[in-house]
matplotlib code that plots the C-alpha trace (Angstrom):
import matplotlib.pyplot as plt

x = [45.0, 44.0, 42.4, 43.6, 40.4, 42.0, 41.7, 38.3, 36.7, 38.2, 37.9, 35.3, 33.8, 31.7, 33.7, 32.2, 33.4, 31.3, 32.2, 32.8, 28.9, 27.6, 26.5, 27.4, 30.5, 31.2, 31.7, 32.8, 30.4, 30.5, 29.0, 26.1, 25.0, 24.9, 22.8, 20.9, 20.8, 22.2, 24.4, 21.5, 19.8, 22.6, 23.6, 22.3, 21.9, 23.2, 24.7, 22.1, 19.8, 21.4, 21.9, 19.0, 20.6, 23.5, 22.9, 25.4, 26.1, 27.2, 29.3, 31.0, 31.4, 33.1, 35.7, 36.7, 37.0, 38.2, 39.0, 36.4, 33.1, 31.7, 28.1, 26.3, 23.5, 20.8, 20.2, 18.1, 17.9, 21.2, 24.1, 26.2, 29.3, 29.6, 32.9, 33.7, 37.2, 37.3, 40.2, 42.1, 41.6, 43.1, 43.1, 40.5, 37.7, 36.2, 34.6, 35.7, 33.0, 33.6, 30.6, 31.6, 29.5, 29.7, 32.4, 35.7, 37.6, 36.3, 37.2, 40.5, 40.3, 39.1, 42.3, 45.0, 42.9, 43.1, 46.4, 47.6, 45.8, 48.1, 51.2, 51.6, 49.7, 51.7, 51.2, 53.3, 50.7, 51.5, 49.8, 52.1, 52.1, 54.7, 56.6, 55.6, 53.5, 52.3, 53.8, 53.1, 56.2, 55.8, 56.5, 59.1, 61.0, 60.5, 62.2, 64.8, 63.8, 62.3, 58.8, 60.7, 63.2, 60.1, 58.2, 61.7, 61.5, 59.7, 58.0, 59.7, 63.3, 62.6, 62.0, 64.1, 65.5, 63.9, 60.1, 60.5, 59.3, 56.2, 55.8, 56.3, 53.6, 51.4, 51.8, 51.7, 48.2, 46.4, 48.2, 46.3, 42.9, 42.4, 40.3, 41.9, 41.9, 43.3, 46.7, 48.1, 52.0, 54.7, 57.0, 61.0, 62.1, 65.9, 65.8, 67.9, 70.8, 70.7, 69.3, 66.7, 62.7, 59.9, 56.6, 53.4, 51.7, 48.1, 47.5, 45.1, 43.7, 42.2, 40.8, 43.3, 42.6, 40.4, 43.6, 43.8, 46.9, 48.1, 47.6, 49.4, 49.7, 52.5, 53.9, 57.0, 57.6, 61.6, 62.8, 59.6, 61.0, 64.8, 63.9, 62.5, 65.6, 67.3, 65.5, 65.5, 69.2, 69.4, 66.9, 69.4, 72.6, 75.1, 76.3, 79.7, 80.7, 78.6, 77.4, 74.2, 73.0, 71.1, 68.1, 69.8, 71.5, 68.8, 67.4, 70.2, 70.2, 66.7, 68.0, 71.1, 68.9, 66.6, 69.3, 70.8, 67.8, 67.2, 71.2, 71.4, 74.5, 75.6, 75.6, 77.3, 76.2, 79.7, 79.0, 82.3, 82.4, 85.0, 86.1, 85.9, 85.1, 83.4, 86.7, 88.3, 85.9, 86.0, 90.0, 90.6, 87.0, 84.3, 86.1, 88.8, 86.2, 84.6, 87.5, 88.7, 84.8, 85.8, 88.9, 87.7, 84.8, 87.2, 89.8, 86.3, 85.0, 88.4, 88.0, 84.5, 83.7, 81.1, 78.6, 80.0, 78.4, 79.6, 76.9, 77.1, 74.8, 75.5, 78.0, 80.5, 79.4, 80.0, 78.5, 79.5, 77.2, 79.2, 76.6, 76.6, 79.6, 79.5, 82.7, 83.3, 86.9, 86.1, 84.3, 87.6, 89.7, 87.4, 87.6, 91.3, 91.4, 88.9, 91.6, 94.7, 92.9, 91.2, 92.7, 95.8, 97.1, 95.7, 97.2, 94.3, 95.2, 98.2, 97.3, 98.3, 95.2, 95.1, 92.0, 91.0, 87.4, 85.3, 83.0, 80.0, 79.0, 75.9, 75.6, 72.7, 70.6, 72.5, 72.0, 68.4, 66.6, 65.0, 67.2, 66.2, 66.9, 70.8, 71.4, 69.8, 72.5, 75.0, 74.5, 74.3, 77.6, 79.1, 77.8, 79.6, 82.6, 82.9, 82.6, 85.3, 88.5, 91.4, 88.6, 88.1, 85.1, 82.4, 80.5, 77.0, 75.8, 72.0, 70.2, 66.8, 65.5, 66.7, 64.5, 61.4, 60.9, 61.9, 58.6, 56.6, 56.8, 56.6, 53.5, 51.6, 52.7, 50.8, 47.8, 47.2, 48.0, 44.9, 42.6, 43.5, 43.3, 47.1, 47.4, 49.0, 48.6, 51.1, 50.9, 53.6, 52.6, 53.3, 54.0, 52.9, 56.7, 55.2, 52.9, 54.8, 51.2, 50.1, 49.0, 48.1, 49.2, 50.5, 49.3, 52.1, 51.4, 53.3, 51.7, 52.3, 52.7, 51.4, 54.8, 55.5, 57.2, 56.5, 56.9, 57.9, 56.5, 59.6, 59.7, 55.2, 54.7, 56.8, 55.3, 51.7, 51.9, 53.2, 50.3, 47.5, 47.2, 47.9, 44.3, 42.8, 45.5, 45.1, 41.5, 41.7, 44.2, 41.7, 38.7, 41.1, 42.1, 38.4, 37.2, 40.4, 39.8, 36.8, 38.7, 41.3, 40.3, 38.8, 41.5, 43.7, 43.9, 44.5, 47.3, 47.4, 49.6, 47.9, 49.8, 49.8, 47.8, 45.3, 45.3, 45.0, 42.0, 38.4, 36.8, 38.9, 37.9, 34.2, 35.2, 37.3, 34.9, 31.9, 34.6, 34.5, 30.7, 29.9, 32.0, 30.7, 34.2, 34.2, 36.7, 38.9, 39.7, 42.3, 45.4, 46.3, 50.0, 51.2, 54.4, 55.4, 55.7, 52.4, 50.8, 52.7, 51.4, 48.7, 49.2, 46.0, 43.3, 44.9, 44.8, 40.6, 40.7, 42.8, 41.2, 37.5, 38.9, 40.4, 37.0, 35.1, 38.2, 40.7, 44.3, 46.6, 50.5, 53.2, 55.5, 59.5, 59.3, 62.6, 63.0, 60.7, 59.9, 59.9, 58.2, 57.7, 55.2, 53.4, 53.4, 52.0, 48.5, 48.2, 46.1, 48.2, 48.2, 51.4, 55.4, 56.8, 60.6, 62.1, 64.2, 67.4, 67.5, 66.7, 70.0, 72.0, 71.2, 74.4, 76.5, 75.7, 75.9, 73.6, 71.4, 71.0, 70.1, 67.9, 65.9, 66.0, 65.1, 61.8, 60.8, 61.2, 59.1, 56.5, 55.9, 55.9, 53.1, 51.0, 52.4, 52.7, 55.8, 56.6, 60.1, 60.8, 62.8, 63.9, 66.3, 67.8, 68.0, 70.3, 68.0, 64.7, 66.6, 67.5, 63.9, 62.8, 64.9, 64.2, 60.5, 59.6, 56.0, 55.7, 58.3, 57.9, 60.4, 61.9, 62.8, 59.3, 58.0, 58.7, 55.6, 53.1, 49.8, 46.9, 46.6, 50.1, 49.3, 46.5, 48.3, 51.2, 47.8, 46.3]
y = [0.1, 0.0, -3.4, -3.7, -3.9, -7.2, -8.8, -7.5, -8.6, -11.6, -13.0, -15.9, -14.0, -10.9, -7.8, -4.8, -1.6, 0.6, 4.0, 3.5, 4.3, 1.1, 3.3, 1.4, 2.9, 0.0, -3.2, -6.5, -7.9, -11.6, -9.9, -8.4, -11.5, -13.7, -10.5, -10.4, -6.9, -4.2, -1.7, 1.5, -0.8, -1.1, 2.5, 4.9, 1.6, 1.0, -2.4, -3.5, -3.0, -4.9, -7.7, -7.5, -10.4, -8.0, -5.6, -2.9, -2.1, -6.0, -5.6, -2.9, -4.4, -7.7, -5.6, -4.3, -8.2, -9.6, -7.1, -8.5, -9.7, -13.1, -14.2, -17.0, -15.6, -16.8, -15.4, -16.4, -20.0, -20.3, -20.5, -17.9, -16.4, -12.7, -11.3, -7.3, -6.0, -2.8, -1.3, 1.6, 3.0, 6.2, 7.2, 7.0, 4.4, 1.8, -1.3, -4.1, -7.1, -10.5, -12.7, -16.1, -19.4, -21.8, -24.1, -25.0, -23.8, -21.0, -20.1, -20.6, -18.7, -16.0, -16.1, -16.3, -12.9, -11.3, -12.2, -10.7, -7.5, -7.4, -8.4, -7.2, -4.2, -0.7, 0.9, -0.4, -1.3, -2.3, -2.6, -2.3, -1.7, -1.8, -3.0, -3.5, -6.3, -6.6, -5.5, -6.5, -7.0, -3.4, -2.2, -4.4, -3.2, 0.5, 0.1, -2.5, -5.1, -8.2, -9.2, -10.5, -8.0, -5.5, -6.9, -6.5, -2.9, 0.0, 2.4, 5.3, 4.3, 4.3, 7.9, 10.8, 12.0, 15.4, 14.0, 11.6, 13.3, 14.1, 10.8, 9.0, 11.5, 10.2, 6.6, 6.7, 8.2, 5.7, 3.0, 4.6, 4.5, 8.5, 9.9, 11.3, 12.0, 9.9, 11.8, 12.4, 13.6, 13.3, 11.5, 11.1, 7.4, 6.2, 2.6, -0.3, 0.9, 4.2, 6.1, 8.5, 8.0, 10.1, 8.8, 9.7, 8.2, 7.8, 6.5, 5.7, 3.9, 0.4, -2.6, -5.7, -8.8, -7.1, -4.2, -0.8, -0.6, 1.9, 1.0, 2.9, 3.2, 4.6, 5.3, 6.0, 9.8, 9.4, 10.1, 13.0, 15.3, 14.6, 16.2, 19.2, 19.4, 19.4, 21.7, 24.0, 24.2, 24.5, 27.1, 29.1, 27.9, 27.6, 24.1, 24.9, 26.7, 26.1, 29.9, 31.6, 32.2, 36.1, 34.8, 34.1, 37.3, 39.1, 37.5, 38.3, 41.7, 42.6, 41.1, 43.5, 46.2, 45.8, 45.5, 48.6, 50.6, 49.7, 50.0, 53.1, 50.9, 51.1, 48.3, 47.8, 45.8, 45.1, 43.5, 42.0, 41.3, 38.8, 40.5, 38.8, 35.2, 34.0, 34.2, 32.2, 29.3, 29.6, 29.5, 27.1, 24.7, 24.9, 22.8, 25.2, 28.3, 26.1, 25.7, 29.4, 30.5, 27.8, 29.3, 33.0, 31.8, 30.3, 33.5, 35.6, 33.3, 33.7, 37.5, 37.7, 38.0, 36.3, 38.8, 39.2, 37.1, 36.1, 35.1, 33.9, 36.0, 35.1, 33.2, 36.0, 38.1, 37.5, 39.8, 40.9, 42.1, 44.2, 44.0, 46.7, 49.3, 52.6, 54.4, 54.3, 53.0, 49.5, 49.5, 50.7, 48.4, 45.8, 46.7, 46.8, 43.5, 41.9, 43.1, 41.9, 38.7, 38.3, 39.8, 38.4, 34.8, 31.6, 28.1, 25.8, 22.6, 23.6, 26.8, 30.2, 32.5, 36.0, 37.3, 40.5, 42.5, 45.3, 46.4, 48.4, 49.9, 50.9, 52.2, 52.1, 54.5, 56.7, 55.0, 53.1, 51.5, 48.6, 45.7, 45.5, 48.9, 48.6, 45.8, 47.3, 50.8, 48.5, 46.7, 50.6, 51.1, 48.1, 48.9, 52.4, 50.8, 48.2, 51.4, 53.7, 52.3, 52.2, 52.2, 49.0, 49.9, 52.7, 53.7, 54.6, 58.5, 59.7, 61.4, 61.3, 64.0, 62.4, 58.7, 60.2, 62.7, 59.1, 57.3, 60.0, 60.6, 56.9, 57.0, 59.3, 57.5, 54.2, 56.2, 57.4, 54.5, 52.7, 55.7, 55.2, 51.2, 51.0, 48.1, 45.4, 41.6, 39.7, 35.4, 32.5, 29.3, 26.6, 23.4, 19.5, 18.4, 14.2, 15.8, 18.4, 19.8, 23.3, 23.3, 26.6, 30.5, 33.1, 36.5, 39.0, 42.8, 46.0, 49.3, 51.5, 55.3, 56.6, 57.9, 54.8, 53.9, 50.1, 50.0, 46.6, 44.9, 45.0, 48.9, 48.8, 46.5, 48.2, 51.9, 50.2, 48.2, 51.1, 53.6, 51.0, 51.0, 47.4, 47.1, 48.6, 47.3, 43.8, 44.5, 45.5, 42.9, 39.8, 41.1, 41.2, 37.5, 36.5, 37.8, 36.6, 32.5, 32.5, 32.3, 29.6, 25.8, 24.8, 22.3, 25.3, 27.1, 30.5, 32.2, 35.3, 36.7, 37.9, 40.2, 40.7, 43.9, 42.4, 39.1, 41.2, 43.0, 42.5, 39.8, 39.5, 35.7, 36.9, 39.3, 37.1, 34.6, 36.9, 38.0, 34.5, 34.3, 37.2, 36.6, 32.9, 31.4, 27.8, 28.3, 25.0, 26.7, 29.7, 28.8, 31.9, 32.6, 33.8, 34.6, 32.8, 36.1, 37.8, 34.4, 35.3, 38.7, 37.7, 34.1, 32.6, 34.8, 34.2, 30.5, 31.2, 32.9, 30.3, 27.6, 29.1, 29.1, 26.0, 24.4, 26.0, 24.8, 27.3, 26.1, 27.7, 27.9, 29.1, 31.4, 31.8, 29.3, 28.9, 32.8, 33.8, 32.5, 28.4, 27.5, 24.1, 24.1, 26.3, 24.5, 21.6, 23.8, 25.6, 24.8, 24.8, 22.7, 24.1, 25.0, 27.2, 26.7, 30.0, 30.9, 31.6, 28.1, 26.8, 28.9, 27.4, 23.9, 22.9, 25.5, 25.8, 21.9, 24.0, 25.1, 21.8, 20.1, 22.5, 21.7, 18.4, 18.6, 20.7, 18.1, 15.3, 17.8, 18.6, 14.9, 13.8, 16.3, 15.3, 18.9, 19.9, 21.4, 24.0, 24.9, 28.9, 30.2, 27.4, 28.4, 25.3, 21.9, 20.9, 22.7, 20.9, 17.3, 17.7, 18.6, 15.8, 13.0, 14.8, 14.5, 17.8, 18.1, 21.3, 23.7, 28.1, 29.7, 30.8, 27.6, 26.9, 30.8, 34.4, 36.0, 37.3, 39.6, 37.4, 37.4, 35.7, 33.4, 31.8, 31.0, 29.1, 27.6, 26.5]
z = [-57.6, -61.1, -62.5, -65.9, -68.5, -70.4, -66.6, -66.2, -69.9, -70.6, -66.7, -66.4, -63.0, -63.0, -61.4, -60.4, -58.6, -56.4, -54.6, -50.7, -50.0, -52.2, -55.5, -58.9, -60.9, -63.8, -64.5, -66.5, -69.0, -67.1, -64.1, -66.2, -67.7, -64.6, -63.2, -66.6, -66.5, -68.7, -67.8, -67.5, -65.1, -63.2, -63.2, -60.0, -58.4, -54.8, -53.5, -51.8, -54.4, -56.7, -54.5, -52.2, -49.6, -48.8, -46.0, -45.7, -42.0, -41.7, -44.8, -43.3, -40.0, -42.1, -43.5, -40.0, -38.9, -42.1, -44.7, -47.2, -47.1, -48.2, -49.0, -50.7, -52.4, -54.9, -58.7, -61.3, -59.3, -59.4, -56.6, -56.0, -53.9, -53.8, -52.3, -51.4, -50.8, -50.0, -52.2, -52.7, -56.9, -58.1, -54.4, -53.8, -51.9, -53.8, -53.1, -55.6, -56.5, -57.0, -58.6, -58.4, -59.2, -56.1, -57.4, -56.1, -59.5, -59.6, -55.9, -56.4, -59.9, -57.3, -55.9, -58.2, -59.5, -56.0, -55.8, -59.3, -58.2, -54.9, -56.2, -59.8, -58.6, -60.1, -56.8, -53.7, -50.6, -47.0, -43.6, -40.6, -36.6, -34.9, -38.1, -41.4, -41.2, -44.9, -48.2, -52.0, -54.6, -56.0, -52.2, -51.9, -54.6, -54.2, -51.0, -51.5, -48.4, -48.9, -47.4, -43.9, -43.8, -43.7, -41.1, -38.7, -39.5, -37.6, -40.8, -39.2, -39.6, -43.6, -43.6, -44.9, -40.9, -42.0, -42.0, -39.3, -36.1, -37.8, -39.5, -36.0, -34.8, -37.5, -36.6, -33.2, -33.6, -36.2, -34.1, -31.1, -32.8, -32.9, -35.5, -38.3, -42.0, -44.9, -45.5, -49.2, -49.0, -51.3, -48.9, -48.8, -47.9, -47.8, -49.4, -48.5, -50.6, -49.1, -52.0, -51.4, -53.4, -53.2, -52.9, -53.8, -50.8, -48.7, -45.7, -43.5, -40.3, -40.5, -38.3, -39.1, -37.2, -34.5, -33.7, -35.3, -38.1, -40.6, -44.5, -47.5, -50.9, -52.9, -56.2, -56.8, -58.2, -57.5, -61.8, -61.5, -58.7, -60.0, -63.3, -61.1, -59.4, -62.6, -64.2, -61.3, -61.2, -65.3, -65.0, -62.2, -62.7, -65.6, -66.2, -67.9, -65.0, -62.4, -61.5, -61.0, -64.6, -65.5, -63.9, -60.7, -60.8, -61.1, -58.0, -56.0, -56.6, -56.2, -52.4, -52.7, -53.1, -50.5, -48.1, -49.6, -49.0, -45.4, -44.6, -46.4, -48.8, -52.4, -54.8, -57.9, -61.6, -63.0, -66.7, -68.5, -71.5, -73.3, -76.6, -79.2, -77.6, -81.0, -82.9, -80.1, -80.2, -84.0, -84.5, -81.6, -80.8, -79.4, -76.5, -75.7, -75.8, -72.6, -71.1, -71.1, -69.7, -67.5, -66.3, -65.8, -64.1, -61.1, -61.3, -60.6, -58.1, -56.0, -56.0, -54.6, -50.8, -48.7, -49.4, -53.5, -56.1, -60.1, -62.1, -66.2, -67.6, -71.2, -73.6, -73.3, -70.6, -67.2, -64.1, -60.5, -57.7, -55.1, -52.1, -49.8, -50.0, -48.4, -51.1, -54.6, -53.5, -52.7, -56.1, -58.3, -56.4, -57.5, -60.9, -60.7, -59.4, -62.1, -65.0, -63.4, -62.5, -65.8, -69.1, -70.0, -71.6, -71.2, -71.9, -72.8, -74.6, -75.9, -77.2, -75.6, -75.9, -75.2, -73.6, -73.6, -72.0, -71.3, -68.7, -68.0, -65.0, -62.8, -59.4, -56.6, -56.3, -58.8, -61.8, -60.9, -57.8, -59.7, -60.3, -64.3, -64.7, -63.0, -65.3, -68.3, -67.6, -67.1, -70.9, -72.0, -70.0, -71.3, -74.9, -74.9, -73.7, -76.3, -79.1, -77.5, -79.1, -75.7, -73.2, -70.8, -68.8, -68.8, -66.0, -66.5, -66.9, -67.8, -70.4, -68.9, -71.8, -74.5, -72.9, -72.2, -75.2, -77.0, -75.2, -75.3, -79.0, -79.3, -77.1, -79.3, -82.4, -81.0, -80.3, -83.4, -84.8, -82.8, -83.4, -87.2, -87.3, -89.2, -87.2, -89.7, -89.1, -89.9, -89.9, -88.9, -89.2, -86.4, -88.6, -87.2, -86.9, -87.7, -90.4, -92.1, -92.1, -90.8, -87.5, -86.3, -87.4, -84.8, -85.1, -85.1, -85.6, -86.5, -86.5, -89.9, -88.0, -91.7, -92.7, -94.4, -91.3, -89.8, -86.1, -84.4, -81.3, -79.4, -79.4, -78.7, -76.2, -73.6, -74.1, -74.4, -71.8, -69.6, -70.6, -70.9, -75.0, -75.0, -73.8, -76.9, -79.2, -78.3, -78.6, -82.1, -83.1, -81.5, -83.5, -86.8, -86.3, -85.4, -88.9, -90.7, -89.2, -91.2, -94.2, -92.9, -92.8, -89.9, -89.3, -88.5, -85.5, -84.6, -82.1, -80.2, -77.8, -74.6, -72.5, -68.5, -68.6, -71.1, -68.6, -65.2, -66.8, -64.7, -66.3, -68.8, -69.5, -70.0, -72.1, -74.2, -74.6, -75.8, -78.7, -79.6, -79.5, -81.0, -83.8, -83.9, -83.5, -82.1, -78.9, -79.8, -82.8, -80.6, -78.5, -76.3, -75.7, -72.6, -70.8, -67.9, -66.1, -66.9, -65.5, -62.2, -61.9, -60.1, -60.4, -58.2, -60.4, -63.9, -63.3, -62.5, -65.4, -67.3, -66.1, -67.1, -70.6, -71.1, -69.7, -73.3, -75.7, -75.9, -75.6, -73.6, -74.7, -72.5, -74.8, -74.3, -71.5, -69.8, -69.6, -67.1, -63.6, -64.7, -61.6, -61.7, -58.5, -60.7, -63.7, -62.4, -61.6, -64.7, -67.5, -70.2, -73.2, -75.0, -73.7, -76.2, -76.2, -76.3, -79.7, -77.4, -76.8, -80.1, -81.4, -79.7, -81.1, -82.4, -80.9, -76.9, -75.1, -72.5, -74.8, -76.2, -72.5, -71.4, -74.9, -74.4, -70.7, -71.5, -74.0, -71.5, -68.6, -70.7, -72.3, -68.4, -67.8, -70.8, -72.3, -76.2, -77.2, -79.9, -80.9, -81.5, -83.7, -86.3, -89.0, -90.2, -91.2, -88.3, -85.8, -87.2, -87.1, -83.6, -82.6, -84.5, -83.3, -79.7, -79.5, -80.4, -81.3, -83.5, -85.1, -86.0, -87.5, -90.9, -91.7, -92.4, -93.1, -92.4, -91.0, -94.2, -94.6, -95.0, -98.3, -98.6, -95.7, -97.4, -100.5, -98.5, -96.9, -100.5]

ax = plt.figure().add_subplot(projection="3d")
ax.plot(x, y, z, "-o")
ax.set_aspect("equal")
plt.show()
């Protein structure tokens, strides 16, 4: 229970709260003065030494008979009743204190309180036996009974069928007096109307009228774990047509493939692409474009097996896993079937559209053993496909030379680049989307290789991550944006981008926050940005590390959320401060219905969990409205500014 502060101040009683043990937490100002003591007197003080009439072990032995305690005592010459409830507050055991001058108004003031604090109470409470034998309003209306029809109904027969054995375990045992612990559980009840609600519960054993019972409290977390669900099925599934989306794909093969290896099968990544699907939503409506994905999703479904999956793994692109095949025949036939099926005419709201597509092609083991690399030859397949004029699909083939001379040269590149500190900081700013004001700049780098040649991030961060570079580099690139926040307001913070290597580093929380020391930089001035997948890595030590972090000031953001692993179990334990909603979804404001929901569904989760959010990616006027009107907290992008040197950053500062 939580005792609303207006109740407590402006009551005509003294209130008080103590821990279970007697020691003083807080209380009312009423009960101070009719003490005449202040509140540092009061604090480290135990019950009994405030009130020197009251001697615990017959308290406690009240609230076993009576569930309260009562006592006329004397202050200051004058009469007084003191009453103790023990209580249930932020679960967790409190004693509650009523100081009461000995008059009949008063007592009865005493209980109209009590009685608001039962019934009006935000948490449901009950006390049962055999039945329910108590229950306050909020109780009642979580489950849908009414106070009698309750006390005719066994607690068990409430419960989701799934926890019931256990829950009847539970009961039998408190009812039977055996020791046990106070239980937390997030519980699954069916309520009178048949609908199921999850609650947050506690319970545990008490002494009611002289015979052992079981007491609860709950709060309902029913809307809570349906947004999980939700987002856990946008975060796998496409809603247009209902199939696995890339994530989901991806899942399922990495269990293709360890089936293959074991069974000594092939699998197949068949990418299709619909040519020129933009033109079709353009010439006949976004509406129509739905419907024909719509239509090809079902004509793929009906040609997959039991073992076969279809998955959406973009707007246009659709892909197949054949599972475990032992000849390349089954895989042609496949493809053979997939065009006859697929390309040809459509007639979608009165139109007759003509569909035409390409695939791409990847084999295990041949063409990869790691589930990103088969999808990635397939996209290269698929590519090559959709350049050769008259060709329909493309299997993939190799040129191993040509892809390691690439990263090797690009290696070498990056280490000289470090060596010769052409390391180039670039700025974005993250604009307050209530303000309009500057928030916060994100550090972005390119390296200059010295030949007048700027390298990007997307083609770095792979090869350094591989060879370890990304150690030194991100080194290099914190101590350049350390020195650089000097020379930005104070009132601004500063981002970086941390990658898994740099995160799975010994110590690296220590080492971070002697950088910041060192270069006398207060912590709450840096947000760190992480990917949910580099958190996962080795997710129980990052959140140590995190957590250490977080505890000194530094905010942590989760960048291009929705892409990675989304675990919403996860999410709940990690210190974050910031969700950063991934461009791809952003994009599609205006254009994708999906893109749009998920958006609005992470805005929604993160305001629940007392989360930030920052949109990605903003390019126009249309995106920033719907952002706006959607909650969004902060916006990056080139709507607002293209990363910029320092020197350019600080004059779209002043």
């Amino acid at each position: 229970m939580e005792l609303d502060s207006d109740i407590m101040e402006n009551h005509l009683n003294g209130i008080a709260f103590f821990t279970e043990g007697g020691d003083y937490l807080f209380s009312n100002e009423m009960f101070k003065r009719f003490l005449q003591k202040e509140e540092n007197h009061l604090k480290g003080k135990n019950i009994v030494e405030i009130f020197k009439d009251i001697i615990f072990d017959r308290l406690k032995r009240s609230f076993e008979k009576n569930r309260y305690f009562a006592q006329k005592i004397k202050i200051n010459d004058k009469n007084f009743a003191v009453f103790v409830f023990p209580v249930i507050d932020k679960l967790k055991n409190r004693l509650l204190v009523f100081l009461v001058e000995a008059t009949q108004k008063d007592i009865q003031e005493m209980r109209e309180l009590l009685n608001t604090l039962i019934e009006k109470s935000p948490a449901g409470s009950f006390i049962y036996r055999e039945t329910f034998i108590f229950s306050n309003r909020t109780f009642q209306e979580i489950t849908g009974f009414s106070e009698e029809e309750l006390k005719k109904i066994r607690p068990w027969e409430i419960v989701h069928p799934k926890f019931r054995e256990d829950v009847i375990k539970t009961i039998n045992d408190r009812l039977s007096g055996k020791m046990m612990d106070k239980h937390y559980d997030l519980l699954t009840i069916i309520s009178k109307d048949g609908k199921e609600k999850h609650l947050e519960l506690i319970t545990t054993t008490i002494k009611y009228q002289g015979k052992y019972a079981g007491m609860g409290v709950c709060v309902d977390r029913t809307e809570k774990v349906e947004l999980e669900k939700r987002l856990n099925y946008l975060y796998s599934h496409d809603e247009l047509t209902g199939l696995p989306n890339r994530k989901k794909f991806i899942e399922n093969l990495k269990k293709a493939l360890d089936y293959a290896r074991k069974n000594n099968h092939l699998v197949a990544v068949i990418l299709i692409d619909i040519k020129d699907f933009k033109i079709i939503n353009k010439q006949y409506g976004y509406e129509t474009g739905d419907k024909v994905l719509i239509s090809i999703s079902k004509k793929l479904e009906e040609l997959m097996t039991d073992v076969d999956s279809v998955a959406r793994v973009g707007d246009d692109k659709f892909g197949i896993l054949l599972y475990a095949f032992r000849s390349f025949e089954k895989l042609t036939g496949k493809i053979e079937d997939v065009f006859n099926s697929v390309e040809g005419e459509y007639s979608i709201n009165g139109f007759k559209i003509f569909v035409e597509i390409k695939m791409g092609v990847s084999v295990f083991p041949k063409d990869g053993v790691y589930p990103d690399d088969l999808y990635k030859n397939a996209e290269i397949a698929l590519l090559k496909a959709k350049r050769t004029p008259g060709k329909s699909f493309e299997f993939f083939s190799k040129n191993i030379y040509s892809e390691i001379t690439r990263i090797l040269n690009l290696k070498e590149k990056i280490r000289k680049v470090i060596e010769e500190n052409n390391i180039l900081i670039y700025y974005q700013p993250i604009i307050n989307l209530k303000t309009g004001e500057i928030d916060s700049l994100e550090a972005l780098f390119r390296l200059n290789d010295g030949n007048e040649t700027v390298i990007l991030p997307k083609d770095i961060i792979p090869v350094a991550e591989e060879t370890g570079l990304i150690v030194e580099l991100g080194e290099r690139i914190l101590n350049s944006v350390l020195k650089f926040s000097k020379k930005v307001p104070q009132n601004i913070k500063l981002s970086v981008n941390i990658s898994s290597i740099q995160l799975n580093k010994p110590m690296f929380d220590r080492d971070f926050l002697l950088s910041l020391e060192n270069s006398d930089i207060p912590p709450d001035r840096i947000v760190i940005e992480l990917t949910e997948t580099a958190i996962m890595d080795s997710v129980s030590e990052n959140i140590t590390k995190l957590r250490n972090l977080k505890e000194k000031g530094i905010k942590i953001a989760i960048d291009d959320f929705g892409t990675g692993y989304s675990s919403l179990n996860y999410l709940k334990i990690l210190p974050v401060d910031f969700l950063k909603i991934d461009r791809s979804f952003v994009k599609g404001i205006g254009r994708d219905r999906n893109d749009e929901m998920i958006v609005k569904t992470i805005i929604s989760m993160a305001k629940s969990m007392n989360l930030k959010t920052i949109a990605e990616g903003v390019e126009t006027e249309e995106q920033l409205r719907f952002l706006i009107e959607n909650g969004c907290d902060y916006g990056q992008g080139y709507y607002f500014g293209k990363p910029v040197p320092e020197d350019k950053i600080m004059e779209v500062i002043d």
